[in-house]
N, C-alpha and C positions, 0 to 999 in steps of 0.2 A: 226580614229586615233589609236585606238586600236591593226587593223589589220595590222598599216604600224610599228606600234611598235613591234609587234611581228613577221612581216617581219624582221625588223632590228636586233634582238636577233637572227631568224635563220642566217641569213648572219653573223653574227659576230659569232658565235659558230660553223658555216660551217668551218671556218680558222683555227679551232681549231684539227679537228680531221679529218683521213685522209677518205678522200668522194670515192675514188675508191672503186669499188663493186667488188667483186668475180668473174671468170666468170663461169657461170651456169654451174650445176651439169647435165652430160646426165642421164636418167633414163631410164633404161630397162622401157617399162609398164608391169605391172601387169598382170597378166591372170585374165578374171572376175570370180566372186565369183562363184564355185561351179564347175570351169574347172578343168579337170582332169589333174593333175600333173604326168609325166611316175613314173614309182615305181622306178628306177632307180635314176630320180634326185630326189624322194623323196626322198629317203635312202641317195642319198647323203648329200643332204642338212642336214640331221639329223646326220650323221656323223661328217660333215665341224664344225658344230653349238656347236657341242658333246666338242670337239677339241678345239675350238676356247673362248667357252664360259666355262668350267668347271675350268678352272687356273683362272680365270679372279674371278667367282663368289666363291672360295674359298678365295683369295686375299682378298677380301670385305669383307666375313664373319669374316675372324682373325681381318682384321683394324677396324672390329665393334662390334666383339662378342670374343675378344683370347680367352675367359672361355669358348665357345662354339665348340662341334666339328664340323668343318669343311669340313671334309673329304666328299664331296659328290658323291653322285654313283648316275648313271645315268641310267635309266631301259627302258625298251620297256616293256608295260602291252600289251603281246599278247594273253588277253581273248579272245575268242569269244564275240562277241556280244556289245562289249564293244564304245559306242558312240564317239565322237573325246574327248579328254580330255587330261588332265594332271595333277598332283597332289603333293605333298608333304609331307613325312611322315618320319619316322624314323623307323629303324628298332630293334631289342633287343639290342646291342649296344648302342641302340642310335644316331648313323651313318645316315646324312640324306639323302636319298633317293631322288630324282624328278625323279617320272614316268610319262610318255606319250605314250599312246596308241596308237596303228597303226593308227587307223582312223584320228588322229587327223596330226600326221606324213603322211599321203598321201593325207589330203585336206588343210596342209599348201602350201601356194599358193608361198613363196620364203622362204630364210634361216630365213631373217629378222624375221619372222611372228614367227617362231620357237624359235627366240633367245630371241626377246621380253618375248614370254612364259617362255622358260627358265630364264630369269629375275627374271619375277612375282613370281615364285615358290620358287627361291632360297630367294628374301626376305621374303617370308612367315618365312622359317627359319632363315632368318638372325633377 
């Protein structure tokens, strides 16, 4: 009894709202973990991301921090030796900083995986 009543709630709630789906998203696949990206679309990708994502995560730091500076600069840490990473800090200004390391820029596997990081970073600071 139970199951044909809760049959009856979906069919009636089906009318409700419109049941057409999307149609699917193509996806490039992925390269597997640890394939080598050419240094080219790596650099690109970190460019495109640079570009695409620094207006966007200033935006968000004024609509949630205006007393905060926003102004963010965007670095390449090209130590030597320096494992994949990325980081967040500020400089004597104050002015916040997200660095990313080459390593971390040439075994990003698409833009995405970059932009995410650039996300993570900038709301450290925000």
């Amino acid at each position: 009894m139970r199951q044909v009543m809760l049959a009856a709630l979906a069919l009636a709630l089906a009318g409700c709202v419109e049941t057409s789906a999307p149609p699917p998203v193509q996806m490039a696949p992925l390269p597997e973990a640890g394939s080598p990206v050419s240094p080219g679309t790596a650099a690109a990708n970190f460019v495109g991301v640079v570009r695409r994502m620094e207006p966007v995560i200033e935006q968000e730091c004024l609509a949630r921090r205006a007393r905060t500076n926003c102004d963010f600069r965007i670095v390449v840490d090209d130590r030597p030796g320096q494992p994949p990473n990325a980081y967040q800090t500020l400089d004597s200004a104050g002015r916040p900083i997200i660095a990313f390391t080459l390593p971390l820029i040439a075994e990003a596997r698409n833009a995405d995986e970059l932009a995410f990081v650039m996300g993570h970073e900038a709301a450290h600071h925000i």
